[in-house]
DRENDO-1510 file (C-alpha; in Angstrom, 1 decimal, always signed):
<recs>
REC; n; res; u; v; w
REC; 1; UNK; +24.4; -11.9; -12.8 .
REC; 2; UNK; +27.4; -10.6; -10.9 .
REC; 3; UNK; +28.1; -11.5; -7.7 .
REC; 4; UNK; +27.5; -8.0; -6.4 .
REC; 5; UNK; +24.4; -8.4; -8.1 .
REC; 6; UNK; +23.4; -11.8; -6.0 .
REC; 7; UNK; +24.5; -10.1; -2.7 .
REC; 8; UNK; +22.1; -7.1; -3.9 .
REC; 9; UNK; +19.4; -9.4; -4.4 .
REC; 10; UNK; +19.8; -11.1; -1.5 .
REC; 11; UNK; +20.1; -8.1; +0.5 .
REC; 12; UNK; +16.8; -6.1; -0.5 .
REC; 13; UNK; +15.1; -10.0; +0.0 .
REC; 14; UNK; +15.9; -10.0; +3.0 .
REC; 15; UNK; +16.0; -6.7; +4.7 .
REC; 16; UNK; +13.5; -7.2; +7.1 .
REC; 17; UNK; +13.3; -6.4; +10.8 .
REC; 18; UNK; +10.2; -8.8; +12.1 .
REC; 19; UNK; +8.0; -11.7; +11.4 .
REC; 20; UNK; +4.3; -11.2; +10.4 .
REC; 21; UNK; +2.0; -10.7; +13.4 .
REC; 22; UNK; -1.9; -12.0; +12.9 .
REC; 23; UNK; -3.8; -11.0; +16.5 .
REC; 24; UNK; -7.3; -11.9; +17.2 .
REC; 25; UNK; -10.1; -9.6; +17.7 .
REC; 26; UNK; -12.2; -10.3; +20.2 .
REC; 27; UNK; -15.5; -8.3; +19.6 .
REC; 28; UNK; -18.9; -8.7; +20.6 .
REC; 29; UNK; -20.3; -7.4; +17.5 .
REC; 30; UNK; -18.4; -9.9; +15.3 .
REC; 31; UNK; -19.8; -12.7; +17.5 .
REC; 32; UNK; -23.1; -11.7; +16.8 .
REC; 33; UNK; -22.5; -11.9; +13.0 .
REC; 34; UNK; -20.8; -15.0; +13.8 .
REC; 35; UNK; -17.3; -14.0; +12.2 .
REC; 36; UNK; -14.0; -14.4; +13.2 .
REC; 37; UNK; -11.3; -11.4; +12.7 .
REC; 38; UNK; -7.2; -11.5; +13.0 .
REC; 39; UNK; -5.6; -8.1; +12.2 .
REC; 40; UNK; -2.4; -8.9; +10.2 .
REC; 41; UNK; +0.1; -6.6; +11.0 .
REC; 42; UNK; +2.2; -5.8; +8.4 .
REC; 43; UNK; +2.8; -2.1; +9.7 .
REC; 44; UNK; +5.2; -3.9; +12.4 .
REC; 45; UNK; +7.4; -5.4; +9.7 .
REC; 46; UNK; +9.9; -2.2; +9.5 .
REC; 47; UNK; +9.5; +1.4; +11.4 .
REC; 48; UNK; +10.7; +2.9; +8.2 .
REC; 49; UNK; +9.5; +1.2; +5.7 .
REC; 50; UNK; +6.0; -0.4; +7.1 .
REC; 51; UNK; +3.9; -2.8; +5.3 .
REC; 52; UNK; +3.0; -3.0; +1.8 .
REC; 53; UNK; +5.4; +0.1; +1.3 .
REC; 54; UNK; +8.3; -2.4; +1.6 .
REC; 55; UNK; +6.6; -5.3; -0.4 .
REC; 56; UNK; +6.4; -2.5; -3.3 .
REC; 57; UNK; +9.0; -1.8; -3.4 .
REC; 58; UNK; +10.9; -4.7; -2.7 .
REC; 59; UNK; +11.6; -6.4; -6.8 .
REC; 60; UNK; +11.7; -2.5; -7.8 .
REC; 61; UNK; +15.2; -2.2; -5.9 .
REC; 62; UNK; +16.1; -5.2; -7.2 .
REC; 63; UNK; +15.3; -4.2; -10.7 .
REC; 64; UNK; +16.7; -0.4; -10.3 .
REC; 65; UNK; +19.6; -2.0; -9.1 .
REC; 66; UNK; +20.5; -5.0; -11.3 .
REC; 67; UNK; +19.4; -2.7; -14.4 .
REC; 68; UNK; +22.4; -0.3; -13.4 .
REC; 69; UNK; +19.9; +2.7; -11.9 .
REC; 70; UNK; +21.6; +5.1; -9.2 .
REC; 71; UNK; +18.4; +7.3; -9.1 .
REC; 72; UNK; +15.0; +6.2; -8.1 .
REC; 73; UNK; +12.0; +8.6; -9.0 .
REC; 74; UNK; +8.8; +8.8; -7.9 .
REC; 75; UNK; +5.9; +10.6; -7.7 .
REC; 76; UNK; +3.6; +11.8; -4.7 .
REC; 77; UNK; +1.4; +14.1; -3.1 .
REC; 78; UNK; +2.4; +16.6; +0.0 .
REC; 79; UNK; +1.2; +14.0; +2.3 .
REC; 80; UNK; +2.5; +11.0; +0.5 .
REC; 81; UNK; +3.8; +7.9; +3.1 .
REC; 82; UNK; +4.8; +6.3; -0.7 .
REC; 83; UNK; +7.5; +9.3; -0.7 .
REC; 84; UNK; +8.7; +9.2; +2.9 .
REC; 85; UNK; +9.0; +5.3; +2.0 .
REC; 86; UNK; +11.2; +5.3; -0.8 .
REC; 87; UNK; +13.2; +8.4; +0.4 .
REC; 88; UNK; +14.4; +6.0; +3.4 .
REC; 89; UNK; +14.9; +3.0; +1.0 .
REC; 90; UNK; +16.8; +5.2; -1.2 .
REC; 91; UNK; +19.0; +5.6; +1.9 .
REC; 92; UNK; +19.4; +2.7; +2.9 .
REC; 93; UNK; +20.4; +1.3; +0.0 .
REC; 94; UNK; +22.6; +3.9; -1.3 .
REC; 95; UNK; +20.4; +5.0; -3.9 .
REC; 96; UNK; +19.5; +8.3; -5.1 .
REC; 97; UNK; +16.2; +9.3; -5.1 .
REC; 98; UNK; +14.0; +12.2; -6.4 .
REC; 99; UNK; +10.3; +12.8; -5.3 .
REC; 100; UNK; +8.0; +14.5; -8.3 .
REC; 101; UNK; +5.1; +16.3; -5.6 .
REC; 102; UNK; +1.5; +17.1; -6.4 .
REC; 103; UNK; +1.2; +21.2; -6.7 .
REC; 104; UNK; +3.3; +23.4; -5.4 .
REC; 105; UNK; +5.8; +24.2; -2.6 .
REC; 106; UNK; +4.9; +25.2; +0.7 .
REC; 107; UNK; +7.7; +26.2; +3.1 .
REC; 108; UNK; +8.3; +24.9; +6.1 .
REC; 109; UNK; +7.4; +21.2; +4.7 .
REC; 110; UNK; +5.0; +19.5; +6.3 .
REC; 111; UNK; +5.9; +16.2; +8.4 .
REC; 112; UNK; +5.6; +14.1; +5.7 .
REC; 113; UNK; +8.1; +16.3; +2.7 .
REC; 114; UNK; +10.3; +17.0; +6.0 .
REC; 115; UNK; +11.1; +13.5; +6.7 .
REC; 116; UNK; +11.6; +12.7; +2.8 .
REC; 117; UNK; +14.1; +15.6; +2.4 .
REC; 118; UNK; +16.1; +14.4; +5.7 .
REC; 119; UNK; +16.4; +11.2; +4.3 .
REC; 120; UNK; +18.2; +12.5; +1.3 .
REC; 121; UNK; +15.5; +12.8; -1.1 .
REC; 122; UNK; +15.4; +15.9; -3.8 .
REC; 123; UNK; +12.0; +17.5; -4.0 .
REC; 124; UNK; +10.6; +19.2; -6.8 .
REC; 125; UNK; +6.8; +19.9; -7.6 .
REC; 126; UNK; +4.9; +19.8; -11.4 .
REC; 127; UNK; +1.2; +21.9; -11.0 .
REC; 128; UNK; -1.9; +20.0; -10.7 .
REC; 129; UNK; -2.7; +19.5; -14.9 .
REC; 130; UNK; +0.8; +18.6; -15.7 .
REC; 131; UNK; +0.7; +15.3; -12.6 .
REC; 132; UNK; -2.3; +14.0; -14.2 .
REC; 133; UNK; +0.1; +13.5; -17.3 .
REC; 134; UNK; +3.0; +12.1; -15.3 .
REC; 135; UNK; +2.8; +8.5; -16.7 .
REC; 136; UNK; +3.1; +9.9; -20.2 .
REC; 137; UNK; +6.1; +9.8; -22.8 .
REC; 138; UNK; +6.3; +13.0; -23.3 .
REC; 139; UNK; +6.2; +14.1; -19.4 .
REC; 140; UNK; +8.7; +11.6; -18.2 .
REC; 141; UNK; +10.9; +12.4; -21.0 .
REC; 142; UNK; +11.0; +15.8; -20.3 .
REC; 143; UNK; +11.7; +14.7; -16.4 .
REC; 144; UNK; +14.7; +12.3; -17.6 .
REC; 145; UNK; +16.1; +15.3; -19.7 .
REC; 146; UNK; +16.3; +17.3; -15.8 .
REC; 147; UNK; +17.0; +14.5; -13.3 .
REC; 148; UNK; +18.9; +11.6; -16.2 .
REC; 149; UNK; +18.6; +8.1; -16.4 .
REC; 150; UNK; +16.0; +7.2; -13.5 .
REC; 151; UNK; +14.6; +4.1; -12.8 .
REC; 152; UNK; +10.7; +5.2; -12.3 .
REC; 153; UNK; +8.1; +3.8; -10.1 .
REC; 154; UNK; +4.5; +4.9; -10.4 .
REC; 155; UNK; +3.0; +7.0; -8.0 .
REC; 156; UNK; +1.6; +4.7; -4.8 .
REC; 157; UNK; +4.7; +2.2; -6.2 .
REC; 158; UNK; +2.0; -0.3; -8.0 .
REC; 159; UNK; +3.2; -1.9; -11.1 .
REC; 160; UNK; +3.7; -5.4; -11.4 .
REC; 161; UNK; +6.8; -5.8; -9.6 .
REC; 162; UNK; +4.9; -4.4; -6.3 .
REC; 163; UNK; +2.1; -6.9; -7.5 .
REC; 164; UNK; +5.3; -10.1; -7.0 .
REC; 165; UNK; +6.4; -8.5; -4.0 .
REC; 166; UNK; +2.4; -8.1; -2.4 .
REC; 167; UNK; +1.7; -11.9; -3.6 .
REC; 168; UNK; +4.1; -13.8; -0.8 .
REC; 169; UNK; +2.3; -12.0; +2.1 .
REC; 170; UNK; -0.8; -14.9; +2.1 .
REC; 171; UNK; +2.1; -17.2; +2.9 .
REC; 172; UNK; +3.2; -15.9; +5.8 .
REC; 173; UNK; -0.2; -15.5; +7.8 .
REC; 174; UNK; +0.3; -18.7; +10.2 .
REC; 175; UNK; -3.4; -18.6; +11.0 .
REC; 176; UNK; -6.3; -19.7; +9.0 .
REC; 177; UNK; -8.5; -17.7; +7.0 .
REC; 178; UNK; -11.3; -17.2; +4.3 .
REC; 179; UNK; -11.2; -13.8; +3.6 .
REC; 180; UNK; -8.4; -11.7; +3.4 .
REC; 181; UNK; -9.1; -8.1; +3.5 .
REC; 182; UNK; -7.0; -4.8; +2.6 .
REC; 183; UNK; -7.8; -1.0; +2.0 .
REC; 184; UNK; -7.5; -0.1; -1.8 .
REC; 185; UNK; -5.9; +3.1; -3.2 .
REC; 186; UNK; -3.8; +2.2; -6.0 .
REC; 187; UNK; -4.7; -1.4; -6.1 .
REC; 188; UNK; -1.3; -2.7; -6.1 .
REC; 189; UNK; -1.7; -4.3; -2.9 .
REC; 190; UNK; -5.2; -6.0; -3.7 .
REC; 191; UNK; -3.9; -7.3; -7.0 .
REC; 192; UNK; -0.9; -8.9; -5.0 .
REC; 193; UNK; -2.5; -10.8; -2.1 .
REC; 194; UNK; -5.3; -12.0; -4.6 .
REC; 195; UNK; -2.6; -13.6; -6.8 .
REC; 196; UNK; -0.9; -14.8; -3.7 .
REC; 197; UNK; -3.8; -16.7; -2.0 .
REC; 198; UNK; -4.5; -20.5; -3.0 .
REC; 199; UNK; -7.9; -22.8; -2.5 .
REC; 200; UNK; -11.0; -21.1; -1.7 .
REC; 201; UNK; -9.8; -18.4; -0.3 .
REC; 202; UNK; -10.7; -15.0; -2.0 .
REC; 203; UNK; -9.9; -11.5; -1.3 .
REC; 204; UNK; -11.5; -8.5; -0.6 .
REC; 205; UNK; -10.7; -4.8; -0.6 .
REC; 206; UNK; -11.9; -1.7; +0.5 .
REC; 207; UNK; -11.7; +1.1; -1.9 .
REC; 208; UNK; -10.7; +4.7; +0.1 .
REC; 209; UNK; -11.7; +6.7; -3.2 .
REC; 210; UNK; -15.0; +8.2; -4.3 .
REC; 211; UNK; -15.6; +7.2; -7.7 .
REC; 212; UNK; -13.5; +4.1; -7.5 .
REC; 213; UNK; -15.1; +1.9; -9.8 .
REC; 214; UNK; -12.1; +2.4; -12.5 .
REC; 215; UNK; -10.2; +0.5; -9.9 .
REC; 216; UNK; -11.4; -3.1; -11.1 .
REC; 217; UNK; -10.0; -2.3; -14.2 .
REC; 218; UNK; -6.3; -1.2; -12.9 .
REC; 219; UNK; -6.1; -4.0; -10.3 .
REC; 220; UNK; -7.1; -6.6; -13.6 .
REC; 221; UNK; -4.5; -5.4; -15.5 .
REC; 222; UNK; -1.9; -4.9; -12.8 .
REC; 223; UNK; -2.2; -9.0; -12.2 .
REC; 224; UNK; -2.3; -9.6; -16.2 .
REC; 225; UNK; +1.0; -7.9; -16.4 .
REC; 226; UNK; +2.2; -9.9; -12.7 .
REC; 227; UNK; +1.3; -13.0; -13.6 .
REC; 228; UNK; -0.3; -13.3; -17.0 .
REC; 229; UNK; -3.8; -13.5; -16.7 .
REC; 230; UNK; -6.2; -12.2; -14.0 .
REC; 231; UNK; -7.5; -13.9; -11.1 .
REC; 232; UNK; -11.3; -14.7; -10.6 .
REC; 233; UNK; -10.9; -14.9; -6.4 .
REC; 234; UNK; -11.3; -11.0; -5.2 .
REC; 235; UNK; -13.7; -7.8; -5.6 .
REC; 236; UNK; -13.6; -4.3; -4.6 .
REC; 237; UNK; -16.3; -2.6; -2.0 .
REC; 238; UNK; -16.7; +1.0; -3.3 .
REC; 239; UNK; -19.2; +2.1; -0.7 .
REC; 240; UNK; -16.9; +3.0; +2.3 .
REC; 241; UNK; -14.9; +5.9; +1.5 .
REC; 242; UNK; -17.1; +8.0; +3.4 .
REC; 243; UNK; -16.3; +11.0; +1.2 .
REC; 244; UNK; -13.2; +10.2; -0.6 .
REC; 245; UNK; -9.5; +9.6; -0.2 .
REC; 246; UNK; -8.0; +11.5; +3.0 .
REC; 247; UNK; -11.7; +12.5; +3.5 .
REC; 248; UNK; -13.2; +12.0; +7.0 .
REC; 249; UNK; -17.0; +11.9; +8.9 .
REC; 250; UNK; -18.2; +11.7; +12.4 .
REC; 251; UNK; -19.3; +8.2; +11.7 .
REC; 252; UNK; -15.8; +7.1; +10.7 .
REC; 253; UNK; -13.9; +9.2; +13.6 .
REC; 254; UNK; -16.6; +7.5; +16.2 .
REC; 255; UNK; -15.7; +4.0; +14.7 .
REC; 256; UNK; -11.6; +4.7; +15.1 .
REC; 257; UNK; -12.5; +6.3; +18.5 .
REC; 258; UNK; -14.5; +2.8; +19.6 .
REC; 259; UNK; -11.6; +1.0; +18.4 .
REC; 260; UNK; -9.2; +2.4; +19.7 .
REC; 261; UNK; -10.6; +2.1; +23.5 .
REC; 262; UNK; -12.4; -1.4; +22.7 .
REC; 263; UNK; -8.7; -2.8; +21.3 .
REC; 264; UNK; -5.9; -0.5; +22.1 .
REC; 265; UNK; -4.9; -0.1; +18.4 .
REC; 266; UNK; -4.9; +3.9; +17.0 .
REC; 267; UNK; -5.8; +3.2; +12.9 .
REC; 268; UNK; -5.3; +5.7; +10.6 .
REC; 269; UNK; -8.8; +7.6; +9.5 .
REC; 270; UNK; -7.4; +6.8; +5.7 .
REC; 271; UNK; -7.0; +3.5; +4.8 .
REC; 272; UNK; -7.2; +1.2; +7.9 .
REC; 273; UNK; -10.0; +2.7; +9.6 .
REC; 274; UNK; -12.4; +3.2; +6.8 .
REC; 275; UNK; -11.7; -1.0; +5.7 .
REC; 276; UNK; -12.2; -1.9; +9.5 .
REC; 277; UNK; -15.2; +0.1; +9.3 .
REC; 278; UNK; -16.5; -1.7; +6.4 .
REC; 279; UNK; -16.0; -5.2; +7.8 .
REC; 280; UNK; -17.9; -4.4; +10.5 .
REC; 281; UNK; -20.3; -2.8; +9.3 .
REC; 282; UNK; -20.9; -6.0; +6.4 .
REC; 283; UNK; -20.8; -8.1; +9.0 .
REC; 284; UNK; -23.7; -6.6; +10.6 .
REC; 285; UNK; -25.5; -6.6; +7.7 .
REC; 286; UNK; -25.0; -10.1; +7.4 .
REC; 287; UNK; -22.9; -10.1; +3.9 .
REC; 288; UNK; -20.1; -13.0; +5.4 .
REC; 289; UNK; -22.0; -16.2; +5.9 .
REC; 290; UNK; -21.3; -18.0; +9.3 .
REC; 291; UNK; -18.3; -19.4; +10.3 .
REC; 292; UNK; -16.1; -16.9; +7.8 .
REC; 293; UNK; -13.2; -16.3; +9.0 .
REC; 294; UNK; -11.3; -12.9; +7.9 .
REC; 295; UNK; -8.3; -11.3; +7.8 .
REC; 296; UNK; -7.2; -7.6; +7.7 .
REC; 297; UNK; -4.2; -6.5; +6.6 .
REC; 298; UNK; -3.0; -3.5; +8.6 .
REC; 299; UNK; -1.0; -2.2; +5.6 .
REC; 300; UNK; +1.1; +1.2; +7.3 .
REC; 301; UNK; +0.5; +4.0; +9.3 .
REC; 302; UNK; -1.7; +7.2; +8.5 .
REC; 303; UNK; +0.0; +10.2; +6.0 .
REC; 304; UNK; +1.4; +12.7; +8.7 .
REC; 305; UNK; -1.9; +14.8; +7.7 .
</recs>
């Protein structure tokens, strides 16, 4: 390894603008389930690349980089914060990047494409049946042959250098804790705190899809390929999504709502709110025995929907 390689390394290891935050929550309704709640706010961490966007992509610079890569590509829907959040790594680092959208254009851009493009990201779109092919040889060869030697990352940025960079945020939480909780889209993030934690404590995330069962499977074989084997210390609730990903219902707008005034803290109706809804909601029902103690990863702010 070169020595502009070392300061690279160092660099993107360390390009970070705050400590972790954990804050209490002091509810009334978590008292009654006799529960304990800190928020882990990992959204504070960096205004442009919040959360576990930055822990994803934090080895995958690394990598692009010490593997001699000048482009990064990617892949995204209109709304996608994953887009917007290697755009502005891309910058930052003096990287090139190119953003493979979900359907087709639609001019002006929408908040989210808008911010990508100012950033210095190149936008182009593949229709609907060719995306679901995306992670195949013969559709990322043909995407190499347009844009050259890229170093890809997979859509959402999960792949089991994300996993290594989402395993060292258990460490960081000064604060104790049983249960550490996430929302699940990809399941990079999941896969990554559950390989991170140590003793008893176990994970638990929130699945924002309908239909996410398949997600056990991807989150298993993200951690076989980030560390070898699978852990045994984390499972998946599929039954808040209340209606599938980016999908939204009085219930859940009422719960954000009530949060909001009750704690001063806006979450995002896609991943945040529905997993806070969930906690509480298991809590009520009893499914955390007395005396738990959990925490929730506030992962990033809302797609610009």
């Amino acid at each position: 390894m070169t020595h502009s390689d070392r300061t690279d390394r160092q660099q993107f290891a360390q390009d970070r603008r705050a400590g972790l935050v954990a804050q209490r929550v002091r509810d009334e309704r978590l008292d009654r389930a006799g529960v304990t709640m800190l928020l882990v706010r990992d959204d504070l961490m960096d205004p442009e690349l919040p959360g576990n966007k930055w822990r994803k992509l934090k080895y995958n610079l690394v990598a692009a980089r010490e593997q001699g890569y000048g482009t990064l590509l990617t892949f995204g829907g209109a709304y996608s914060n994953h887009l917007r959040a290697v755009a502005a790594a891309g910058r930052r680092h003096g990287l090139r990047t190119v953003g493979i959208v979900r359907g087709e254009q639609h001019l002006p851009l929408n908040p989210s494409l808008a911010y990508a493009a100012a950033q210095g990201m190149t936008l182009s779109y593949l229709d609907r049946e060719t995306y679901r092919r995306k992670h195949t040889d013969p559709v990322l060869a043909e995407l190499k042959q347009v844009w050259g030697d890229c170093y890809v990352i997979p859509e959402g940025g999960s792949n089991a250098l994300a996993v290594r960079g989402c395993a060292e945020l258990p460490a960081e939480i000064d604060a104790e804790f049983d249960v550490l909780c996430c929302p699940v889209g990809t399941g990079g993030t999941l896969a990554g705190l559950a390989g991170g934690l140590t003793g008893d404590r176990r994970a638990l995330g929130v699945a924002v899809l309908k239909g996410a069962g398949f997600l056990t499977d991807e989150v298993t074989e993200l951690q076989r390929q980030a560390f070898g084997a699978p852990t045994a210390n984390w499972r998946i609730d599929l039954d808040h999504h209340f209606g599938g990903y980016a999908k939204r219902t009085a219930e859940l707008d009422a719960f954000v709502a009530d949060f909001h005034r009750r704690h001063s803290l806006a979450l995002d109706p896609v991943y945040t709110g529905k997993m806070l809804a969930a906690l509480f909601d298991l809590a009520a029902r009893g499914e955390f025995a007395p005396g738990t103690r959990l925490a929730a990863v506030i992962t990033g702010v809302a797609p610009a929907l």
